[in-house]
C-alpha positions as CSV (number, residue, x, y, z in Angstrom):
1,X,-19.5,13.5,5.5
2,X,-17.2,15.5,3.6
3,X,-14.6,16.6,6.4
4,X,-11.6,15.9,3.7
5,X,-13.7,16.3,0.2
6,X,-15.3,20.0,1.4
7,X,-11.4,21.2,0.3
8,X,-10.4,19.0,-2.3
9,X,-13.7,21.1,-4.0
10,X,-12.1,24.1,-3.6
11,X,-9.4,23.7,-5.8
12,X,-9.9,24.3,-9.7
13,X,-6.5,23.0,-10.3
14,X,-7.4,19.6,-10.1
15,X,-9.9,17.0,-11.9
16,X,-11.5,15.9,-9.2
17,X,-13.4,12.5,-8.9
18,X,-14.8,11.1,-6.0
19,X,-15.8,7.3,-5.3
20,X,-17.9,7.1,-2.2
21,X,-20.1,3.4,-1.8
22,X,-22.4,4.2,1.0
23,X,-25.5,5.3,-0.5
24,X,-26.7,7.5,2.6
25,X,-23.4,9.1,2.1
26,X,-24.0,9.8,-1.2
27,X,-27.3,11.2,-1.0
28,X,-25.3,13.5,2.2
29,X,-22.7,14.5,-0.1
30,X,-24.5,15.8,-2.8
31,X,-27.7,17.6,-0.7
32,X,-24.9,19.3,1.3
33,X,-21.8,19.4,-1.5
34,X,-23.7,20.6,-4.8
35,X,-20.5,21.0,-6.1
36,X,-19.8,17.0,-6.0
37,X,-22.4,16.4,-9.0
38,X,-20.9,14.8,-11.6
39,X,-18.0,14.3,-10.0
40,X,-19.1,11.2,-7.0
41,X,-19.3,7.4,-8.2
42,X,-21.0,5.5,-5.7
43,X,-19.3,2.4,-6.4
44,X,-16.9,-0.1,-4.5
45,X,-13.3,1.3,-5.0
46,X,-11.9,-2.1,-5.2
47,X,-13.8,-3.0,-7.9
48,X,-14.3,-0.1,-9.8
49,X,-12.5,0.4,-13.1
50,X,-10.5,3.3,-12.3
51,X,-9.1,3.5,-15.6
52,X,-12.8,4.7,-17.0
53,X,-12.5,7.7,-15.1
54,X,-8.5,8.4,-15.9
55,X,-7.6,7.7,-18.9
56,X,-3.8,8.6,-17.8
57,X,-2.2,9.5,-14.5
58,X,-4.1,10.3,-11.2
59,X,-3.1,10.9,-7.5
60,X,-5.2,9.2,-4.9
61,X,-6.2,10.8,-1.2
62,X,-8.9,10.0,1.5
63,X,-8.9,8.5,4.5
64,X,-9.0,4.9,3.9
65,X,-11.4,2.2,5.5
66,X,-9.0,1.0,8.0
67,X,-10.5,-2.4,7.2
68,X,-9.5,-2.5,3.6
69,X,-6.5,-0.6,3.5
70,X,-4.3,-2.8,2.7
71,X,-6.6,-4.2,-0.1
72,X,-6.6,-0.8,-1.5
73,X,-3.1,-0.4,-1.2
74,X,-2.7,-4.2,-3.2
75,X,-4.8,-1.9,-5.7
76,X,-2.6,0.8,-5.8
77,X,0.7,-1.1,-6.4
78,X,-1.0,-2.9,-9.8
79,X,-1.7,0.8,-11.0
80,X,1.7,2.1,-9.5
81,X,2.7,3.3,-13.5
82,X,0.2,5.9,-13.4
83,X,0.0,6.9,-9.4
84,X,2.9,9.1,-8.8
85,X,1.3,9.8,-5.3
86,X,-0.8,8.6,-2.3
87,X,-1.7,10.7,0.4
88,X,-3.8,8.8,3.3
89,X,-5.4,8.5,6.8
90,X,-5.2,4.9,8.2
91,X,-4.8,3.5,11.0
92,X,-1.6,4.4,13.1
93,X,0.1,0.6,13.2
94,X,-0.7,0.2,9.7
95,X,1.2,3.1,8.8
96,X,3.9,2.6,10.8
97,X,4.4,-0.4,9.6
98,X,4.7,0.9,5.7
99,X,7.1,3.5,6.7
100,X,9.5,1.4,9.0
101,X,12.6,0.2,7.3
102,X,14.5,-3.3,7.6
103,X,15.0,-4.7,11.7
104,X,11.7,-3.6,13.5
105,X,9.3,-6.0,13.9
106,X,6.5,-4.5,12.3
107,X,8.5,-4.3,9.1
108,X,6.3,-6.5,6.8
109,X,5.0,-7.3,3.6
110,X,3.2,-3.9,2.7
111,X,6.9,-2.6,4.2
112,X,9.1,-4.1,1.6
113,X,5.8,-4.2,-1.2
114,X,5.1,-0.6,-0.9
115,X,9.1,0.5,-0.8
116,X,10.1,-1.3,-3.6
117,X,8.0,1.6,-5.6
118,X,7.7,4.2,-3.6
119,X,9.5,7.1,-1.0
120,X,7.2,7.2,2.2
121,X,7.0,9.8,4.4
122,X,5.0,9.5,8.0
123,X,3.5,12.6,8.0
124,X,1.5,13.3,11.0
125,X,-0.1,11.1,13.9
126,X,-3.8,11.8,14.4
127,X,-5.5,11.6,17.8
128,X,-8.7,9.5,18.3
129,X,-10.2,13.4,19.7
130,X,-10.3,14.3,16.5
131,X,-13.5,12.0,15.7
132,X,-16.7,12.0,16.7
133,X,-17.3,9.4,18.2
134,X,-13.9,9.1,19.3
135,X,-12.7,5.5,17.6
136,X,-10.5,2.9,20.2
137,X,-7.4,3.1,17.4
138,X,-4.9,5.6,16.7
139,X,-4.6,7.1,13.4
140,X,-1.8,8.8,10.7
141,X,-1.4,10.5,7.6
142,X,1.4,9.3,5.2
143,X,2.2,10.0,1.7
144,X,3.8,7.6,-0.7
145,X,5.6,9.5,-3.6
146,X,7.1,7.2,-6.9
147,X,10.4,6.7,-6.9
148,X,12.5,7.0,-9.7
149,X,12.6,2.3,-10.0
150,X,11.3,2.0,-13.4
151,X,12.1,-1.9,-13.1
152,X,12.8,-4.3,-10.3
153,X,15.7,-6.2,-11.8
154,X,13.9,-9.3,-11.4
155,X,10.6,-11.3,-12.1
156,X,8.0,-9.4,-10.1
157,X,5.8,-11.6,-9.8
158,X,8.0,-14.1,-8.1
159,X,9.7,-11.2,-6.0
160,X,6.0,-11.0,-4.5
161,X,6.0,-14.3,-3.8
162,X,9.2,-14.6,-2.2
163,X,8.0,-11.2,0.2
164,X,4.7,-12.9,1.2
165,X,6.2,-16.8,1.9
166,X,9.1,-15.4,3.7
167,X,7.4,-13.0,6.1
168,X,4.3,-15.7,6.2
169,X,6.6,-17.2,8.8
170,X,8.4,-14.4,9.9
171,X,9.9,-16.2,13.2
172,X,11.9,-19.0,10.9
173,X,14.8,-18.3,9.5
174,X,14.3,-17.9,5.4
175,X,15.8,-21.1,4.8
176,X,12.4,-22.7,6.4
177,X,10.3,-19.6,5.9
178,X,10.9,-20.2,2.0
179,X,11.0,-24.3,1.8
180,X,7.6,-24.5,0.1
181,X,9.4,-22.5,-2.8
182,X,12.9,-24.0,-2.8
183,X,13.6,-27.1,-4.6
184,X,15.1,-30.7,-2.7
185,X,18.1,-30.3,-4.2
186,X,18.8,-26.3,-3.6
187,X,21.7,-25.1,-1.7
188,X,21.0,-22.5,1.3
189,X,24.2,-22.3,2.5
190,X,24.1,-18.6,1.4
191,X,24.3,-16.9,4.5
192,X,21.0,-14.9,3.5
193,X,19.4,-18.0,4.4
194,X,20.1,-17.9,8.1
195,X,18.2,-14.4,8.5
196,X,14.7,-13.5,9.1
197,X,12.3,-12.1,6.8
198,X,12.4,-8.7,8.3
199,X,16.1,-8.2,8.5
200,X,16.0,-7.3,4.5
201,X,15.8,-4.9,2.7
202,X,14.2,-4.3,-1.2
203,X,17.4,-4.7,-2.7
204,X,18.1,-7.7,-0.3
205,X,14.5,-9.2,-1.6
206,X,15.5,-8.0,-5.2
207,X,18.7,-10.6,-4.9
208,X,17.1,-13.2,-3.6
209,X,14.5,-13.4,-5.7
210,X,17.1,-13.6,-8.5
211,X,18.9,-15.6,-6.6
212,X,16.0,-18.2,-6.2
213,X,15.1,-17.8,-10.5
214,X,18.2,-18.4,-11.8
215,X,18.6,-21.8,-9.7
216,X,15.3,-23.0,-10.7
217,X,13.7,-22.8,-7.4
């Protein structure tokens, strides 16, 4: 409806592109926002070629589907080289659970994920009276800002797997969280192995996973 995007039009320091897929929405957005033409894809933002419409670095704000956000977020962390900053609405938990640091048990995947990359800040909780309808969840605003990691230190692509397998079984302890990774013959007797997933932090992940490529795992 244009609650957030009605502003966002009002500044002409900023190259503004819009990616809205409803198409009742769209045809909303542009009888009651002339300003938007041009400037609104209706397309699926998951699949849309971002690149097409930024050639170089872009920032990204809305207020996320709270059933995709973490999808979009999966998004956002391939393109992390040209997204210095984030600035969303999702749902309360979800945030909370990006901005909470090692030990608390929503600590998680996007957690460590979204960390490794960028500085988070919570920035404000948003009560369900501020929709219409009011919705049954609790929502927040956060902002992700790129930190100055240019490199992990180790193979990313592992380092993901190691995030996902170990906090797939978060109760076990990594040596059984991470058995469908680690060889027969590899030695756990690193006390690392005795912790849970959520007692590390990035740079704990970042050893491990170095850990686990230089013995083969």
């Amino acid at each position: 409806m244009g609650v957030l995007t009605q502003y966002l039009l009002q500044r002409e320091d900023i190259d503004l592109k819009l990616v809205e897929l409803d198409g009742e929405s769209v045809d909303y957005l542009l009888t009651h926002f002339p300003g938007m033409q041009g400037r609104l894809y209706q397309a699926d933002y998951l699949r849309l070629d971002i690149h097409r419409l930024f050639p170089g670095p872009y920032r990204v704000i809305g207020n996320f589907p709270y059933n995709i956000s973490s999808q979009i977020f999966f998004k956002i962390l391939d393109d992390k080289d040209r997204i210095p900053e984030v600035v969303c609405m999702i749902q309360k938990e979800v945030a909370e659970r990006i901005a909470e640091g090692p030990g608390s048990k929503t600590y998680g995947i996007l957690s460590v994920l979204l960390q490794a990359w960028y500085d988070i800040d919570y920035v404000m909780s948003v009560g369900s009276g501020a929709f219409a309808p009011p919705p049954k969840v609790q929502s927040a605003v956060i902002r992700l800002r790129r930190n100055g990691r240019t490199e992990l230190g180790c193979d990313e692509k592992l380092f993901k797997t190691v995030v996902k397998t170990a906090f797939n079984q978060r109760r076990k302890t990594l040596r059984n969280a991470l058995k469908p990774l680690l060889s027969q013959d590899f030695d756990t007797s690193d006390p690392v192995f005795d912790l849970r997933a959520e007692r590390l932090s990035v740079d704990d992940f970042v050893a491990l996973t170095r850990k686990l490529d230089r013995k083969g795992a």
